[in-house]
C-alpha positions as CSV (number, residue, x, y, z in Angstrom):
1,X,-1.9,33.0,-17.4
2,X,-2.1,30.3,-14.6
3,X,-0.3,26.9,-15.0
4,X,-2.4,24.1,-15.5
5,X,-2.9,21.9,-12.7
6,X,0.1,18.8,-12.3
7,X,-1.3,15.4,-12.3
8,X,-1.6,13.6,-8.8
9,X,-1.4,10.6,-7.6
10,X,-2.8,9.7,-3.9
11,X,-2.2,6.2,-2.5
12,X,-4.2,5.0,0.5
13,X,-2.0,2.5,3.0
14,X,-2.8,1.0,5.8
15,X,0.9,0.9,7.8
16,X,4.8,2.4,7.2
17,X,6.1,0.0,4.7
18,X,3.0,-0.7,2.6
19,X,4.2,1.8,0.1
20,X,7.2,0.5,-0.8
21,X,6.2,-3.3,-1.4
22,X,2.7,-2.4,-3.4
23,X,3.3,0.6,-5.0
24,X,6.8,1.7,-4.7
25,X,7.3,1.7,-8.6
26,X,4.3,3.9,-9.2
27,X,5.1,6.0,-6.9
28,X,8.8,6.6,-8.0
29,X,7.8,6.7,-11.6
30,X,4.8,8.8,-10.9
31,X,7.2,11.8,-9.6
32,X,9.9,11.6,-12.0
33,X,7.3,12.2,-14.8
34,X,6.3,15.4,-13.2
35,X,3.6,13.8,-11.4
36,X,2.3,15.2,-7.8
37,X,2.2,11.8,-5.5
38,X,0.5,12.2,-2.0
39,X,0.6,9.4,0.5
40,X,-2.0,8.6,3.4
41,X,-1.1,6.4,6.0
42,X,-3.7,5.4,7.8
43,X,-2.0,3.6,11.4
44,X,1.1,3.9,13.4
45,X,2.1,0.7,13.2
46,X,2.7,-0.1,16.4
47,X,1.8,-3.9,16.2
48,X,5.0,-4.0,14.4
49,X,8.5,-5.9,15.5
50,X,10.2,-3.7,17.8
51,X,13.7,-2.5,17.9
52,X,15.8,-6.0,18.3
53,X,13.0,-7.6,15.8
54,X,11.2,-7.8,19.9
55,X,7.6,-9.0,18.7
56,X,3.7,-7.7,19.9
57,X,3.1,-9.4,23.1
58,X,6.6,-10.0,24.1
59,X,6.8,-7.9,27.8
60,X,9.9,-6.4,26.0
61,X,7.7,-4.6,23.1
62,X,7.5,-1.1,24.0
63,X,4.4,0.2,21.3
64,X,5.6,4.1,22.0
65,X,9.0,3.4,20.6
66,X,7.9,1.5,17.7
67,X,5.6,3.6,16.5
68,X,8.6,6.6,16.6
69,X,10.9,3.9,15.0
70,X,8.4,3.4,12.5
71,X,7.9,7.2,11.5
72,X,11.4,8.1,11.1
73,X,11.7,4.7,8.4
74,X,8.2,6.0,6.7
75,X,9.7,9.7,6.7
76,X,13.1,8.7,4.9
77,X,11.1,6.1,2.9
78,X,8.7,8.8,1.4
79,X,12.2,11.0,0.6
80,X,13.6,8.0,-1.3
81,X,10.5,8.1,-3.1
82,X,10.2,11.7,-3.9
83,X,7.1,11.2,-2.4
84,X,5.6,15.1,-2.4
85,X,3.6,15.3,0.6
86,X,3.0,12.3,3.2
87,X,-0.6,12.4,5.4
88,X,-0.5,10.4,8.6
89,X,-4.0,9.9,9.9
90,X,-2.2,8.4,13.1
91,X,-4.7,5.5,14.0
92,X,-3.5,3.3,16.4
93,X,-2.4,0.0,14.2
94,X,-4.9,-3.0,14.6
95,X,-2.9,-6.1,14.4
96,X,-3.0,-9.1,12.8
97,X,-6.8,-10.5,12.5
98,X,-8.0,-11.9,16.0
99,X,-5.6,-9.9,18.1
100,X,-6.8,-8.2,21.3
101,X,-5.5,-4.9,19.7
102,X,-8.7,-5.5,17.3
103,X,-10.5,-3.8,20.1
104,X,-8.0,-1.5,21.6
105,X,-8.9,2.3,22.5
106,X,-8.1,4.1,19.0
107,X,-7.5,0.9,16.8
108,X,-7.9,1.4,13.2
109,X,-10.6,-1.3,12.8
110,X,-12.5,-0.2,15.4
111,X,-12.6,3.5,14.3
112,X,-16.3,4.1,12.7
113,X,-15.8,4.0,8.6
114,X,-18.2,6.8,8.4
115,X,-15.6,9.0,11.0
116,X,-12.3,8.1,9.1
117,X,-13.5,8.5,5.5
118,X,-14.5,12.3,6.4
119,X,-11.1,12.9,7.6
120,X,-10.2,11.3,4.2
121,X,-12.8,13.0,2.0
122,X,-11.1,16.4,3.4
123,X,-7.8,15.3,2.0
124,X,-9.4,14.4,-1.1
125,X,-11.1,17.7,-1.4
126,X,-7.8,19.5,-0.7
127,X,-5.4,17.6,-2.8
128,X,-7.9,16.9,-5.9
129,X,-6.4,13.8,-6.9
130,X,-6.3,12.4,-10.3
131,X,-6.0,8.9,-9.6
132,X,-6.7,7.0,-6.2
133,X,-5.1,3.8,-5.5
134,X,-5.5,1.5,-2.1
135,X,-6.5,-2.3,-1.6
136,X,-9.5,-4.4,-2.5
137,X,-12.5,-5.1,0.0
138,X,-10.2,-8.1,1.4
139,X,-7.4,-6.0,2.1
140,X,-5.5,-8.0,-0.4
141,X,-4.7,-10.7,2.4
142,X,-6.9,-9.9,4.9
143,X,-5.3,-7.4,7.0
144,X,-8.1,-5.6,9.5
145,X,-6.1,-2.3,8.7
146,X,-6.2,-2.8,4.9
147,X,-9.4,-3.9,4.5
148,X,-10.2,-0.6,6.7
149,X,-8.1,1.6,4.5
150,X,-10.5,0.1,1.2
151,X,-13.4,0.8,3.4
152,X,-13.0,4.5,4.4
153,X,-11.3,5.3,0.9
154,X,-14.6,4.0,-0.9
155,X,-16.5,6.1,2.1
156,X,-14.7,8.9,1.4
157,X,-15.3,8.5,-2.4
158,X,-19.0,8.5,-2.0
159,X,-18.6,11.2,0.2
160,X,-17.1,13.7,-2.5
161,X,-19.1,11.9,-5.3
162,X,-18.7,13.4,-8.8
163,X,-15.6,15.7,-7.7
164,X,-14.1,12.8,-7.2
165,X,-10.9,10.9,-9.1
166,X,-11.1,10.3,-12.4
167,X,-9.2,6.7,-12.1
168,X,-9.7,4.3,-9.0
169,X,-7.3,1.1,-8.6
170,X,-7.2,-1.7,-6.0
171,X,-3.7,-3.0,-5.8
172,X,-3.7,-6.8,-7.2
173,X,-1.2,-9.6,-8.2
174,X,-1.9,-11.7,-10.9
175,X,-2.6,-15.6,-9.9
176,X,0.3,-16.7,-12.4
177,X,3.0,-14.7,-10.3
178,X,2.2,-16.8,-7.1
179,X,3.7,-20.1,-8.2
180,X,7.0,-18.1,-9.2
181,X,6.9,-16.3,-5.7
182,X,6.6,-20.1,-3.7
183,X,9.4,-20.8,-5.7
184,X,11.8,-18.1,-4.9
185,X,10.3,-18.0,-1.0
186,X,10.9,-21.7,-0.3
187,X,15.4,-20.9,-2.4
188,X,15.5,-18.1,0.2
189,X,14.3,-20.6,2.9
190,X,11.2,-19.2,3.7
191,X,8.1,-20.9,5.2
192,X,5.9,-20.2,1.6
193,X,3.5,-23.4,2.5
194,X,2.0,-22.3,5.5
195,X,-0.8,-24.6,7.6
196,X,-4.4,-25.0,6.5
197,X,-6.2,-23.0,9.2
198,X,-3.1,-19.7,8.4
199,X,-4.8,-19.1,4.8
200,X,-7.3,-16.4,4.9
201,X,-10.8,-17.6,3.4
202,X,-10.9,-16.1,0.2
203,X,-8.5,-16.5,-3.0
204,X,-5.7,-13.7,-2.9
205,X,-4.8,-11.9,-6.4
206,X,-6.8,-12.1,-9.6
207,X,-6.8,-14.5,-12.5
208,X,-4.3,-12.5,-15.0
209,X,-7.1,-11.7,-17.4
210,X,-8.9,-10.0,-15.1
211,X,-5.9,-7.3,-14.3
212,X,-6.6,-4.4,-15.9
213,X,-3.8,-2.3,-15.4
214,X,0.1,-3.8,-15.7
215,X,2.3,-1.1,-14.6
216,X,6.4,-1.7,-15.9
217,X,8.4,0.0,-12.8
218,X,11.8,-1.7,-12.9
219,X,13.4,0.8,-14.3
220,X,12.6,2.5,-10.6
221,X,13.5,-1.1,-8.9
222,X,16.6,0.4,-7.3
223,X,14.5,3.2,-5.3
224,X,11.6,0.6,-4.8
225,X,14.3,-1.0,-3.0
226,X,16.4,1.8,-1.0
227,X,12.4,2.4,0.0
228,X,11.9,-0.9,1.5
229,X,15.3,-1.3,3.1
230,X,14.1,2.1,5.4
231,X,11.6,-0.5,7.1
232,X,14.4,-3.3,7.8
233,X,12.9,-3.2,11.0
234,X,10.0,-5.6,10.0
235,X,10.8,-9.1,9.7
236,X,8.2,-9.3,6.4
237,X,10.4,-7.3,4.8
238,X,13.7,-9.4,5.3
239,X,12.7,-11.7,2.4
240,X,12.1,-8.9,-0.1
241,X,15.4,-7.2,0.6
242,X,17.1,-10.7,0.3
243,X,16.2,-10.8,-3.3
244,X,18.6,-7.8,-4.2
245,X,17.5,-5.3,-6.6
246,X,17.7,-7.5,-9.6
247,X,15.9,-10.5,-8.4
248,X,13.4,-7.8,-7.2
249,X,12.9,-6.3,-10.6
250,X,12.2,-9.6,-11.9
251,X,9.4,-10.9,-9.3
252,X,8.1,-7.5,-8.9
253,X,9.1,-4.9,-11.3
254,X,5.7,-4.6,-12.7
255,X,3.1,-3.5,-10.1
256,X,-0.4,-4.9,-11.2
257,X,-4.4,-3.5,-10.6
258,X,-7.3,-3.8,-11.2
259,X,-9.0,-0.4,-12.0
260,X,-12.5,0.0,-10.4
261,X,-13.6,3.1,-11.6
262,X,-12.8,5.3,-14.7
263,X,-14.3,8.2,-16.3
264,X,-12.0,8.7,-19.0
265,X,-12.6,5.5,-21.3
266,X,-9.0,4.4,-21.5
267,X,-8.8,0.8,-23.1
268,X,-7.6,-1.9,-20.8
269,X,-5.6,-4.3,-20.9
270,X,-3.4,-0.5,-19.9
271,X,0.0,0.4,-18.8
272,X,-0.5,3.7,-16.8
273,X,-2.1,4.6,-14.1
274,X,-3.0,7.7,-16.4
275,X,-3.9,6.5,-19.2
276,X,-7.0,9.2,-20.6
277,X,-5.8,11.9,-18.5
278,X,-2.5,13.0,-20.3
């Protein structure tokens, strides 16, 4: 008699570190229920600080060793995460919007969607997962490399078609959660209120009653955490691992979406990713 297929879960990020801060607790909670959890990472992430925090552009930044430096923290992140199987598609990493590395030979956002969702498509086809999660069409914050990554996964997506997922999710936060983020930023001393002409074009998060999918990972916090602390190397991250564990739980213990497809007519407001499958 053969043994009925596990569950899986495949998340979709643009850099090393995007799992832990988005999706940590899903993934973490995911595998301990018995859950098969694949992560694709789409770029190298070499427009990221380099060893000694040494920034892009600075004639110190070396992009080789970052992007080795980088690997070795996603590698030992996925194990903290009992991550089963991690993809790397091994684009080069894009930079922030309006950077020169837009445009550079093998940059993520200059890689044709159509190209990039086969190679996804094929990972789709092989893993056959359950329940696809990445970002919205404005890369939750407007990250070229996100808002790639939500291109080529809803490429890839129309590319399989009705083999697909069951379950698609774009990650979200809830508009109430902002103000109590500000808050905490601007204790820890960080710069929450930056200029006009910083602030991307479009509203970031979702009014809460549009979230359809509230996910309660704190009981995971302390693995969310180990996760994130692999990727000290990036100066975004600093703030997060200031908060400690507990203060982490509190601001983001439960991991929000908004699910965008679904063809097992679970209710929402729901609580699991799999919700109708299980």
């Amino acid at each position: 008699m053969t043994a009925a297929r596990p569950l899986t879960l495949m998340a979709v990020h643009a850099h090393p570190d995007d799992e832990a801060t988005g999706t940590g607790g899903v993934l973490a909670k995911a595998a301990a229920e018995g859950v098969r959890t694949v992560l694709v990472t789409c770029t190298d992430g070499r427009c990221g600080d380099g060893p000694g925090g040494v920034k892009p552009g600075d004639p110190a930044h070396d992009p080789q060793a970052v992007v080795q430096m980088r690997a070795g923290e996603l590698e030992r992140s996925a194990a903290i995460l009992d991550i089963t199987d991690l993809e790397l598609l091994g684009y080069g990493d894009s930079g922030m919007m309006g950077w020169d590395t837009n445009d550079a030979p093998g940059a993520f956002w200059t890689t044709p969607v159509e190209e990039a969702g086969a190679r996804l498509a094929e990972l789709m086809r092989h893993y056959r997962p359950d329940v696809v999660v990445t970002y919205d069409e404005n890369g939750f914050y407007g990250h070229p490399d996100h808002i790639q990554a939500h291109r080529i996964t809803v490429n890839a997506l129309d590319q399989i078609g009705d083999d697909g997922p069951a379950k698609v999710y774009w990650t979200t936060i809830p508009r109430s959660q902002f103000e109590e983020f500000g808050r905490v930023m601007r204790e820890l001393g960080a710069d929450w209120d930056e200029s006009e002409d910083e602030q991307p074009d479009f509203e970031m998060g979702l009014p809460d009653d549009e979230v359809t999918t509230w996910v309660d990972t704190r009981a995971y916090a302390q693995q969310k955490y180990d996760a994130l602390a692999q990727h000290a190397s990036q100066n975004d991250n600093i703030f997060f691992l200031r908060l400690g564990v507990e203060r982490m739980a509190e601001l983001m213990g439960i991991e929000t979406f908004v699910r965008v497809r679904d063809s097992t007519g679970a209710a929402v407001p729901e609580h699991e990713l799999f919700d109708g499958l299980r």
